[in-house]
The first five atom37 places (N, CA, C, CB, O) and aatype in JSON, in Angstrom:
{
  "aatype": [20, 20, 20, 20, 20, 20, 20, 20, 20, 20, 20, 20, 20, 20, 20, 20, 20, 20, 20, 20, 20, 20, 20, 20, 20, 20, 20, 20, 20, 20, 20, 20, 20, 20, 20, 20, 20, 20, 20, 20, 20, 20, 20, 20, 20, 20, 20, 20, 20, 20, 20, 20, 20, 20, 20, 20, 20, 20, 20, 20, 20, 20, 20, 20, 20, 20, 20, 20, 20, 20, 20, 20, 20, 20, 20, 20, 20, 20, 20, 20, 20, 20, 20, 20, 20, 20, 20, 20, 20, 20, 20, 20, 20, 20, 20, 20, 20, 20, 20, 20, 20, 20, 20, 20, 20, 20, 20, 20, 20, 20, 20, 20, 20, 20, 20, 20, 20],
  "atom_mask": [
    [1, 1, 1, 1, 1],
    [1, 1, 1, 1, 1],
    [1, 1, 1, 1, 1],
    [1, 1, 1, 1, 1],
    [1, 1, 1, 1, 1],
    [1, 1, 1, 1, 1],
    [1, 1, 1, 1, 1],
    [1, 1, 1, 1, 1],
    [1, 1, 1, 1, 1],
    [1, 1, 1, 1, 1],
    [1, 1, 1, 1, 1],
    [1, 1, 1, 1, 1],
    [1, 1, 1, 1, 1],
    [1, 1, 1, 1, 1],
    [1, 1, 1, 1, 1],
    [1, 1, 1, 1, 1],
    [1, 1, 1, 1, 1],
    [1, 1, 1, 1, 1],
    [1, 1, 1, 1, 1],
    [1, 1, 1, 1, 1],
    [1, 1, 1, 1, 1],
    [1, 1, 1, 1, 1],
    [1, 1, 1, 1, 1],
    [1, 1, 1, 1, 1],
    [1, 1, 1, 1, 1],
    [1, 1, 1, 1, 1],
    [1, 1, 1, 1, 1],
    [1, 1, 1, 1, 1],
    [1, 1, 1, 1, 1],
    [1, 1, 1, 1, 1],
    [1, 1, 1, 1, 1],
    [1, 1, 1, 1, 1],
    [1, 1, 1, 1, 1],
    [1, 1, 1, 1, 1],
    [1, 1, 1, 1, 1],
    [1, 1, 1, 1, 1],
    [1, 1, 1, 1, 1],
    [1, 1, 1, 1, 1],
    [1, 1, 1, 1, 1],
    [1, 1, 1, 1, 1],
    [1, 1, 1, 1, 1],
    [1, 1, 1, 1, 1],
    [1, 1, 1, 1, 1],
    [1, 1, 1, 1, 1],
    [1, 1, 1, 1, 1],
    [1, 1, 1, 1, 1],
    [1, 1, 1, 1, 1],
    [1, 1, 1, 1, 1],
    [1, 1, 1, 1, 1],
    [1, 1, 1, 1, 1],
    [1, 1, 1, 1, 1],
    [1, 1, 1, 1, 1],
    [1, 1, 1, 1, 1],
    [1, 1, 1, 1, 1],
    [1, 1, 1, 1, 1],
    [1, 1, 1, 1, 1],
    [1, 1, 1, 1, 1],
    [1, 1, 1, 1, 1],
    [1, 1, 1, 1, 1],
    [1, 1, 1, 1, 1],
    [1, 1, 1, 1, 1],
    [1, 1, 1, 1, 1],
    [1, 1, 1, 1, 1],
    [1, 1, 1, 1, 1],
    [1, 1, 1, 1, 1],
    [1, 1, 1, 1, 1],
    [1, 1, 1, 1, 1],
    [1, 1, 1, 1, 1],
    [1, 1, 1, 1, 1],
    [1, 1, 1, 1, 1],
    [1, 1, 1, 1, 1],
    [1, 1, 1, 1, 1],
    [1, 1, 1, 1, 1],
    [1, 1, 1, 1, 1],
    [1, 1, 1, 1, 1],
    [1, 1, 1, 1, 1],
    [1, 1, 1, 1, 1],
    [1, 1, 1, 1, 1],
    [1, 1, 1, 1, 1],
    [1, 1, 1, 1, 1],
    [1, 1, 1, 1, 1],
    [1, 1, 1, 1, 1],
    [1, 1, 1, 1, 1],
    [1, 1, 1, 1, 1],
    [1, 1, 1, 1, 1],
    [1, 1, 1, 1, 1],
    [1, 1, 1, 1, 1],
    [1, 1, 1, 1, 1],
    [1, 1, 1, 1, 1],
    [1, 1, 1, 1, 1],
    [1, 1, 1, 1, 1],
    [1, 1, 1, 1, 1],
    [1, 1, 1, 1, 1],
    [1, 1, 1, 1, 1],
    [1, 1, 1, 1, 1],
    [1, 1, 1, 1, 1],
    [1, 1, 1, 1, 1],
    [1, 1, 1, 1, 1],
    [1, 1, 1, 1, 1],
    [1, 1, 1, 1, 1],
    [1, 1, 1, 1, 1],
    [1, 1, 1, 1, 1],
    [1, 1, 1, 1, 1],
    [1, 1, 1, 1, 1],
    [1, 1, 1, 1, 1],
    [1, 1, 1, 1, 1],
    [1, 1, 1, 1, 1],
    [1, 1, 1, 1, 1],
    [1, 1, 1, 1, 1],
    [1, 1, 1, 1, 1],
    [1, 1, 1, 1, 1],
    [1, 1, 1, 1, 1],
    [1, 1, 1, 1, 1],
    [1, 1, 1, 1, 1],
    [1, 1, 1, 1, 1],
    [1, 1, 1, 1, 1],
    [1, 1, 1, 1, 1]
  ],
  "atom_positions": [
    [[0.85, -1.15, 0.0], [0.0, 0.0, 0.0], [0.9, 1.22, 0.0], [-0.97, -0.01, 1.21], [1.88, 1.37, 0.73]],
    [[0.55, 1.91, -0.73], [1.37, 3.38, -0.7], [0.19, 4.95, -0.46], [2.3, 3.5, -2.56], [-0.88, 5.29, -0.96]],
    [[0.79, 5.32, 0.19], [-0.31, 6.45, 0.69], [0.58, 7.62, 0.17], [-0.73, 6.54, 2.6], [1.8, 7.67, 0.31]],
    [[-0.3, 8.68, -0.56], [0.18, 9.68, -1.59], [0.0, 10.62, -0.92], [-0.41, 9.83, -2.91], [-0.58, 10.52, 0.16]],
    [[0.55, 11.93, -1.47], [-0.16, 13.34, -1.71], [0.3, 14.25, -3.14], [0.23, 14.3, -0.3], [1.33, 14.9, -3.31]],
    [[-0.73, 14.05, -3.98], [-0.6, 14.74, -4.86], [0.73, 13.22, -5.71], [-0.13, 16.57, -4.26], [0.64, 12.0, -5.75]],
    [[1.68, 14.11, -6.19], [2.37, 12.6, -6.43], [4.05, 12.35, -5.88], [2.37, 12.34, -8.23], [5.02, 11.87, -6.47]],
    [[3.91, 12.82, -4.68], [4.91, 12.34, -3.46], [4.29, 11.26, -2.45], [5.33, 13.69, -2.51], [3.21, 11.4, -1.89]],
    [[5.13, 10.18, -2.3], [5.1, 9.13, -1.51], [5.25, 9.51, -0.16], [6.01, 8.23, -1.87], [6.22, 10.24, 0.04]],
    [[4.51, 9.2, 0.89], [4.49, 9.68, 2.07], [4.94, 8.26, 2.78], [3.06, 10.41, 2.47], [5.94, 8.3, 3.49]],
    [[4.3, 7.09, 2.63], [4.8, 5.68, 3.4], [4.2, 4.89, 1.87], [3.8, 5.12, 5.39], [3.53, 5.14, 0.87]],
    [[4.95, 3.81, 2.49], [4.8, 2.8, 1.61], [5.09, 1.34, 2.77], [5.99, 3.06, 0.18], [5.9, 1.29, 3.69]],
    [[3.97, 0.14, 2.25], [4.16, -0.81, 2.95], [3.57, -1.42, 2.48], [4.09, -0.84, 3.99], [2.54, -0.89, 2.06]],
    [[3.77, -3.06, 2.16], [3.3, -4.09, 1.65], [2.23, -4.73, 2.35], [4.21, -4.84, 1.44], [2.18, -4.79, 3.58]],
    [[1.34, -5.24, 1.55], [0.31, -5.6, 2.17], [-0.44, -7.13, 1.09], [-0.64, -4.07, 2.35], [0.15, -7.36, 0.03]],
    [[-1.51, -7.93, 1.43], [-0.9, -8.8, 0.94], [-2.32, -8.85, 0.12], [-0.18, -9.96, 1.84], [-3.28, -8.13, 0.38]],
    [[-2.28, -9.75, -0.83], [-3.29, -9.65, -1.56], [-5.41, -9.88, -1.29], [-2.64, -10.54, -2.38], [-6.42, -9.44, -1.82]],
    [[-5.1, -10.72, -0.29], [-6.39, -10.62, 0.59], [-6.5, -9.41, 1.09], [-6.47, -11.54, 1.73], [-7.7, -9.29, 1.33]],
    [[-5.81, -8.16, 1.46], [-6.42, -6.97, 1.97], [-6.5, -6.33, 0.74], [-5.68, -6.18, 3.1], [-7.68, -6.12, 0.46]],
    [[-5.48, -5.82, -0.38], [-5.93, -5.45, -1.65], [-7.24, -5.63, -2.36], [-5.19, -5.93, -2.31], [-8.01, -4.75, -2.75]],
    [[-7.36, -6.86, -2.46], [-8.91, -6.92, -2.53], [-9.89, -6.85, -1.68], [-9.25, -7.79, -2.95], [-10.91, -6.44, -2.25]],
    [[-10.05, -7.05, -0.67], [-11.18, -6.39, 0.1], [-10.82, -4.73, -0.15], [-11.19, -6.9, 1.91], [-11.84, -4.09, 0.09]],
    [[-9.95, -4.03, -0.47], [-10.06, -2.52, -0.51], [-10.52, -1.99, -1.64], [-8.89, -1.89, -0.28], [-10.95, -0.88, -1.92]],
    [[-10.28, -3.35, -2.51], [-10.79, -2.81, -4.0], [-12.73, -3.1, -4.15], [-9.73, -3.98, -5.46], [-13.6, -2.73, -4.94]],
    [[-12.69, -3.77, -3.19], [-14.41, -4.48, -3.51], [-14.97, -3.65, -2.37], [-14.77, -6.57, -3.23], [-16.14, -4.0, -2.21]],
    [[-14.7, -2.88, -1.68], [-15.02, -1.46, -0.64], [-15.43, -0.32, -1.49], [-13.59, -0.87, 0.28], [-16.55, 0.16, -1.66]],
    [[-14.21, 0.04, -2.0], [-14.18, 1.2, -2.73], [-14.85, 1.18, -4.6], [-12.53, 1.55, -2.58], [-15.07, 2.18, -5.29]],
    [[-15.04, -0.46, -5.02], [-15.94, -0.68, -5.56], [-17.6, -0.21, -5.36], [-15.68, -1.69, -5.52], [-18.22, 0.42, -6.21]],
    [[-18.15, -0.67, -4.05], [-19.08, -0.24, -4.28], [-19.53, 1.33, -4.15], [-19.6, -0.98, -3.75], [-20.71, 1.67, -4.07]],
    [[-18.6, 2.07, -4.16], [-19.25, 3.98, -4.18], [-18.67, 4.35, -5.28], [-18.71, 5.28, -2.82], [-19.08, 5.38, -5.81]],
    [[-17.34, 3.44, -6.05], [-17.0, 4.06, -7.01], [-16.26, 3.42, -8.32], [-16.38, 4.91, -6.47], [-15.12, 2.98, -8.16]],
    [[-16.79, 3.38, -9.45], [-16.64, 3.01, -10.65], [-14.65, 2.51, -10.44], [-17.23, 4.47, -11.83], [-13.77, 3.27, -10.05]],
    [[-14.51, 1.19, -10.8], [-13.12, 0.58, -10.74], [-12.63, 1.17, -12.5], [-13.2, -1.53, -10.4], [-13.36, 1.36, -13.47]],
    [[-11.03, 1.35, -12.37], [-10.93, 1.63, -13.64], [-10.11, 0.11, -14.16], [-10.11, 3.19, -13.85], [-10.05, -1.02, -13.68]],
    [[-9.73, 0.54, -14.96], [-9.16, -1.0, -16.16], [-8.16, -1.76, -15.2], [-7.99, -0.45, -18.0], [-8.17, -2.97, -14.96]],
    [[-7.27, -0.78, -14.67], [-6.51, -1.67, -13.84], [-6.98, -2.43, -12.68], [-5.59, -1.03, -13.43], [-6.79, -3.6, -12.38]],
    [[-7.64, -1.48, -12.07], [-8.36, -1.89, -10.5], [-9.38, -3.39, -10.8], [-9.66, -0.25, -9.82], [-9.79, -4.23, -9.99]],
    [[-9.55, -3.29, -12.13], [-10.3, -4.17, -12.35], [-10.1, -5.79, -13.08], [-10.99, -3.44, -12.89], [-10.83, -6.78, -13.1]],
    [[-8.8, -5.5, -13.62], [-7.81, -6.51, -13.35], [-6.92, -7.24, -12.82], [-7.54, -6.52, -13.58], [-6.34, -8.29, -13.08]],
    [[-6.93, -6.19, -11.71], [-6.2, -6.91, -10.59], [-7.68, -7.3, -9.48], [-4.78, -5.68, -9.77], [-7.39, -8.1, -8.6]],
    [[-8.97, -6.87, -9.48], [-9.52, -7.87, -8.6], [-9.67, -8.61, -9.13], [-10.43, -7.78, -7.96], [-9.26, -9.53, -8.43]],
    [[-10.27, -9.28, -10.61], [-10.22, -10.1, -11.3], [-9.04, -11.05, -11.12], [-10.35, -9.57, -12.33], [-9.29, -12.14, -10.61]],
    [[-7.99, -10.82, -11.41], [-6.57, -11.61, -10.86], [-6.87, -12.39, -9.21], [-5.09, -10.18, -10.65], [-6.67, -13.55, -8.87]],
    [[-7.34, -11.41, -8.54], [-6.92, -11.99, -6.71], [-8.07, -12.72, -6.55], [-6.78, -10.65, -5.19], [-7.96, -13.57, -5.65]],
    [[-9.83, -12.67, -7.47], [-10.56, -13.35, -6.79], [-10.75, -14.82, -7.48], [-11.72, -12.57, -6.57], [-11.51, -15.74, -7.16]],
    [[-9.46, -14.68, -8.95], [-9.38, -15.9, -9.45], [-8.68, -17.15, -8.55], [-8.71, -15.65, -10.67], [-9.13, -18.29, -8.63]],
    [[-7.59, -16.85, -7.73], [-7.04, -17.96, -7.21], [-7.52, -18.37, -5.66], [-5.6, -17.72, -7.3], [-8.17, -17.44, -5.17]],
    [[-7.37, -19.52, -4.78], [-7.79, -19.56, -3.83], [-6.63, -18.69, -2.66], [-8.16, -20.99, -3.73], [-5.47, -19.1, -2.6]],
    [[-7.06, -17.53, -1.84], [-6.44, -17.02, -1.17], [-6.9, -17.43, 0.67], [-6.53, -15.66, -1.76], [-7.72, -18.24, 1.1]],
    [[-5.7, -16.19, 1.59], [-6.05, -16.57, 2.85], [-7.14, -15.83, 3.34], [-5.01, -16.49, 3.7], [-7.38, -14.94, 2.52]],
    [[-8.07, -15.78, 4.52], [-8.89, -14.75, 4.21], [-7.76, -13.14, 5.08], [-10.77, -15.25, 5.01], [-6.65, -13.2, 5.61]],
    [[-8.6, -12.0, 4.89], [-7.68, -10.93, 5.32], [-6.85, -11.38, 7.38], [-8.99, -9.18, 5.2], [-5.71, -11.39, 7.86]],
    [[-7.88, -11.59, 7.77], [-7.61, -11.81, 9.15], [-6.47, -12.73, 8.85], [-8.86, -12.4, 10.11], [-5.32, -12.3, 8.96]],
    [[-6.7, -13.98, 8.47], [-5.66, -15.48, 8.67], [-4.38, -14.76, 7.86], [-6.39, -17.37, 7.66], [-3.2, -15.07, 8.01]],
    [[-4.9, -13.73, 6.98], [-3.38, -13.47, 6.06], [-2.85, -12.37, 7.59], [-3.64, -12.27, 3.82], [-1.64, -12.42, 7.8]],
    [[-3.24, -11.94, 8.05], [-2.55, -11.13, 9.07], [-2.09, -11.55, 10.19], [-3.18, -10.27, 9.42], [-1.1, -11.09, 10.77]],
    [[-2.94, -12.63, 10.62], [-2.35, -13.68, 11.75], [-1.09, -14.84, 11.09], [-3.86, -14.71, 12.39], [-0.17, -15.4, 11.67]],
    [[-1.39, -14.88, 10.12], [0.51, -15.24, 9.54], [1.19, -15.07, 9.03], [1.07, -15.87, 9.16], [2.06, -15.89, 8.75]],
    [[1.14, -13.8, 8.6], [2.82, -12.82, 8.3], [2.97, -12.35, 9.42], [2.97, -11.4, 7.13], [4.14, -12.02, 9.63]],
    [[1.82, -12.04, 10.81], [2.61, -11.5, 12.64], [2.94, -12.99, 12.76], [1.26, -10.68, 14.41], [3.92, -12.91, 13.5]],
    [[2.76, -14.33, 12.52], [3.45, -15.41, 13.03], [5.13, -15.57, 12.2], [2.37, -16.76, 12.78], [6.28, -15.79, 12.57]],
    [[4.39, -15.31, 10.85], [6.02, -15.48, 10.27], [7.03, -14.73, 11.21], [6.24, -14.75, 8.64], [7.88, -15.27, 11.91]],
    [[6.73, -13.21, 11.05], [7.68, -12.61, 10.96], [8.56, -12.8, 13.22], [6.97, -10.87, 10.09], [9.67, -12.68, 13.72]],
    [[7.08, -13.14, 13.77], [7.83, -12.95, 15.3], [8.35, -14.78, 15.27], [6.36, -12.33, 17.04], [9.48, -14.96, 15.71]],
    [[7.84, -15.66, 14.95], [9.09, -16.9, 15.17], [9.85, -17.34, 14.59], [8.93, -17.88, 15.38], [10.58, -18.21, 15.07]],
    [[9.98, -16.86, 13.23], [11.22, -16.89, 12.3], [11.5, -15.67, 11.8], [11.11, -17.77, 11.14], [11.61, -15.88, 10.6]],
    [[11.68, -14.49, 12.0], [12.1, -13.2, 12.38], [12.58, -13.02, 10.42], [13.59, -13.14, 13.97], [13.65, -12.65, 9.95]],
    [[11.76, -13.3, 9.95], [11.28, -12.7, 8.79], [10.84, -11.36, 8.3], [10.53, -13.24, 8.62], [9.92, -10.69, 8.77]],
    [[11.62, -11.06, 7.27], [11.1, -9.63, 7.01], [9.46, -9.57, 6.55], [12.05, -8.97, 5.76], [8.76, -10.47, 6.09]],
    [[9.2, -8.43, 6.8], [7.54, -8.37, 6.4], [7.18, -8.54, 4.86], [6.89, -6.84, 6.82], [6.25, -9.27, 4.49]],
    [[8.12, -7.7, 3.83], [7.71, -8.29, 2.96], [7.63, -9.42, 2.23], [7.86, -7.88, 2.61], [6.74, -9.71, 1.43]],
    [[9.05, -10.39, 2.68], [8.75, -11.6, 2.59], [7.95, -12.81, 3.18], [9.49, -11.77, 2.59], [7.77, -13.89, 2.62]],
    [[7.59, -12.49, 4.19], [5.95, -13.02, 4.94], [5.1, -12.71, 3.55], [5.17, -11.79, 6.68], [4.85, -13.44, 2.58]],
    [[4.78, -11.38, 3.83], [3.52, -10.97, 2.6], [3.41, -11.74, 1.47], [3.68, -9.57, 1.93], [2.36, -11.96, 0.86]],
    [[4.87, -12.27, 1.09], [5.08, -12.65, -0.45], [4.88, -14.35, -0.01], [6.92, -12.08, -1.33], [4.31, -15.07, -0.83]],
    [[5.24, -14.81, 0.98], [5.06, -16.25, 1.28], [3.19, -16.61, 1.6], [6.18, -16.58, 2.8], [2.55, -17.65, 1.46]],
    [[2.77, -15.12, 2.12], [0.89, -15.54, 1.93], [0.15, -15.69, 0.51], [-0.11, -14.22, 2.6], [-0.43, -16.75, 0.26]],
    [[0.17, -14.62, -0.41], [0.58, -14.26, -1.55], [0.29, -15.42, -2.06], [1.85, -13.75, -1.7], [-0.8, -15.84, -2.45]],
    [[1.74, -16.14, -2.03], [2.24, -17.45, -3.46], [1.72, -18.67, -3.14], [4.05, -17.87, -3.69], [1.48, -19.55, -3.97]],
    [[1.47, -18.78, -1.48], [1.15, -19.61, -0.75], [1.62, -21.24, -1.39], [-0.28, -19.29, -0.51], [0.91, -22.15, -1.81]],
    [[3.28, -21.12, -1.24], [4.02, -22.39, -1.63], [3.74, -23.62, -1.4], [5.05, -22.41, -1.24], [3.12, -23.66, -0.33]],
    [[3.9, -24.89, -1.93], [3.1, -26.15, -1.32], [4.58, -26.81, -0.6], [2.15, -27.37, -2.75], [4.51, -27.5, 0.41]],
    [[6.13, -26.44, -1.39], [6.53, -27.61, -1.12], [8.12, -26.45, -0.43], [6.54, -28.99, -2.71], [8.13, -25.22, -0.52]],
    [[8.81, -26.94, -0.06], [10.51, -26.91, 0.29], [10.7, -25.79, -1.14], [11.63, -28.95, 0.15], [10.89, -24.58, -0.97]],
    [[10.62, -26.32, -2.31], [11.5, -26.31, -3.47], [10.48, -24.62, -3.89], [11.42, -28.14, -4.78], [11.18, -23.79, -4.46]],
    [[9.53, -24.34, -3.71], [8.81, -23.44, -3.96], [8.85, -22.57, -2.95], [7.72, -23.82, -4.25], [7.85, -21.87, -3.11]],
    [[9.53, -22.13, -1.83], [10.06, -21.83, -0.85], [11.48, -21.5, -1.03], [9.82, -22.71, -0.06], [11.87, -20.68, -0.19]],
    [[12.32, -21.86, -1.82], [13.69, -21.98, -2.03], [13.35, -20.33, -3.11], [14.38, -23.84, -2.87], [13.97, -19.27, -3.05]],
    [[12.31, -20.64, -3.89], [12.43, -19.87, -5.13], [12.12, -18.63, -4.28], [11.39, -20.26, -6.53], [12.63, -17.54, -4.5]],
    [[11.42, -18.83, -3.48], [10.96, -17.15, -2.85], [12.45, -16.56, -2.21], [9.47, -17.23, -1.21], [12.81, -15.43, -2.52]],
    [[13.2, -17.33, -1.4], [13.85, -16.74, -0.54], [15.46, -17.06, -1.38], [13.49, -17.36, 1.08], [16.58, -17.08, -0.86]],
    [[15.05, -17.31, -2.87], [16.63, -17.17, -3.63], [17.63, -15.65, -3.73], [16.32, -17.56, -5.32], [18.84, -15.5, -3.61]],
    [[16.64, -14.75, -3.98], [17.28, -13.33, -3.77], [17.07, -12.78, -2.29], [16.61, -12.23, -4.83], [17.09, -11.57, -2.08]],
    [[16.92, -13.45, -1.55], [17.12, -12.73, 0.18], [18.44, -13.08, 0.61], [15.98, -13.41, 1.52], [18.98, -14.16, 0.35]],
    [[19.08, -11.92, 1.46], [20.01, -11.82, 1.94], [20.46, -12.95, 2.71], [19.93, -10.85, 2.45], [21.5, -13.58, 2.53]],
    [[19.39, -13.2, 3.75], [19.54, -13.87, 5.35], [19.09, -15.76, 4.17], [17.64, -12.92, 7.24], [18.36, -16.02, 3.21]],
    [[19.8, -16.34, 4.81], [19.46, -18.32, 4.6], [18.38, -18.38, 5.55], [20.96, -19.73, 5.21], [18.16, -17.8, 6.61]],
    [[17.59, -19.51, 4.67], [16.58, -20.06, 5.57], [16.8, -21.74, 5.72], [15.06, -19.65, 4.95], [17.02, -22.34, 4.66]],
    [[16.77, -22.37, 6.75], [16.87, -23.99, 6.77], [16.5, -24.4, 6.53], [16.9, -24.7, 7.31], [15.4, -23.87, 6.32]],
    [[16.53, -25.73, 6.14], [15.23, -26.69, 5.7], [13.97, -26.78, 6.83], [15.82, -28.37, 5.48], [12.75, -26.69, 6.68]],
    [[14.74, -26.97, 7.92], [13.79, -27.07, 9.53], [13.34, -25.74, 9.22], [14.72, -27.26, 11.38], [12.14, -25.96, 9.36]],
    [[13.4, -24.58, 8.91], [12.8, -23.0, 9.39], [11.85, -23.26, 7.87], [14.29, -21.16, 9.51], [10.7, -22.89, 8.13]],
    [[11.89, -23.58, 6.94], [11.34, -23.98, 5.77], [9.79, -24.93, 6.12], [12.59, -24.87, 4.97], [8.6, -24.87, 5.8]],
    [[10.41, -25.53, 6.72], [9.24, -26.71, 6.96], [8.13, -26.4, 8.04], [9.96, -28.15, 7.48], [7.03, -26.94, 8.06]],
    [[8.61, -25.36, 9.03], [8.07, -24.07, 9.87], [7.21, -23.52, 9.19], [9.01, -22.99, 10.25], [6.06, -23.48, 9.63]],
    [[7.44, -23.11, 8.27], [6.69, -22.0, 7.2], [5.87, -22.91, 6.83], [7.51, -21.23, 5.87], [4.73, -22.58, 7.15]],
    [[5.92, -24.45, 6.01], [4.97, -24.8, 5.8], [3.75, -25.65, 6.34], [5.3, -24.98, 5.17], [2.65, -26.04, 5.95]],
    [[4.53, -25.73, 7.42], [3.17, -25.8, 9.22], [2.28, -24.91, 9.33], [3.81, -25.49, 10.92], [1.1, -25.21, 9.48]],
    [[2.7, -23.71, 9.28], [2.01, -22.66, 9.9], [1.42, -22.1, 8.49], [3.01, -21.59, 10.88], [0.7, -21.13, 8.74]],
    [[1.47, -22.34, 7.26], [0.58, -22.21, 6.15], [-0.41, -23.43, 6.26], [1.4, -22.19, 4.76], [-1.6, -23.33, 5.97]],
    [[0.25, -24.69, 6.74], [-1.15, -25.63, 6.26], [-2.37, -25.72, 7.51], [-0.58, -27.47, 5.9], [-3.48, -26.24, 7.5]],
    [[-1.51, -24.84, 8.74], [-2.81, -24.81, 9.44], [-4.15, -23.39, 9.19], [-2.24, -24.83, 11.04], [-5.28, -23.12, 9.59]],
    [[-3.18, -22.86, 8.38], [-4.5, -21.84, 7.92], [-5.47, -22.19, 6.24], [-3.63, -20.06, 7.71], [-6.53, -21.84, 5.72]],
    [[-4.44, -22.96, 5.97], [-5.21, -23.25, 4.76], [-6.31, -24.35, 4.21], [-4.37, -23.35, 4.06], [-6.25, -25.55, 4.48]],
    [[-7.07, -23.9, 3.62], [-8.1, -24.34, 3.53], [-8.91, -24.49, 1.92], [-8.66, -23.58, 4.48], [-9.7, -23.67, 1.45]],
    [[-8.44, -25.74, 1.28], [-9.43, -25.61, -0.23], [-10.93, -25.35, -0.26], [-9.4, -26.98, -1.03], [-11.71, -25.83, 0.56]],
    [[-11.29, -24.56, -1.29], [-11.94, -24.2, -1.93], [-12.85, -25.53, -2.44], [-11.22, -23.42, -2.7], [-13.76, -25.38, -3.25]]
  ]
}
């Protein structure tokens, strides 16, 4: 999310695609979506996501027991990886290593929020 004025950036912070769309289907109903807004809810309500709450209760779990940066939490709710090897691909350009054990962490605490469609 980036909060403007005029066209200077005041903050900027990632946020994950379950709150994007609930902000877009808010501000949908008082006001006409344009081409983009409307391809990207189209995009987020095509795949199965977390809902906003569960996406927020685990990027604060990522990030306080494996001391994960926030945007890479965000991006691990997001892609919502199934395996080790899809996990590797997220955290190939991050600075800090992640273990296989801190890996397999991550995908505990995704399969207890997740839920098929």
């Amino acid at each position: 999310m980036i909060t403007m004025i005029g066209k200077n950036v005041i903050k900027k912070k990632e946020i994950s695609g379950a709150e994007v769309k609930e902000a877009l289907e808010e501000f949908s109903q008082d006001y006409e979506l344009n081409y983009e807004q409307n391809i990207t809810l189209n995009q987020l309500a095509r795949f199965p996501r977390f809902s906003t709450e569960d996406s927020k209760k685990i990027i604060a779990e990522l990030e306080d027991k494996l001391n994960l940066r926030h945007k890479v939490a965000v991006h691990i709710v997001d892609l919502i990886p199934q395996d080790i090897d899809d996990l590797r691909l997220i955290f190939a350009k991050e600075p800090t290593q992640v273990t296989p054990e801190e890996m397999e962490q991550i995908l505990d605490i995704l399969n207890q929020y997740f839920v098929e469609e």
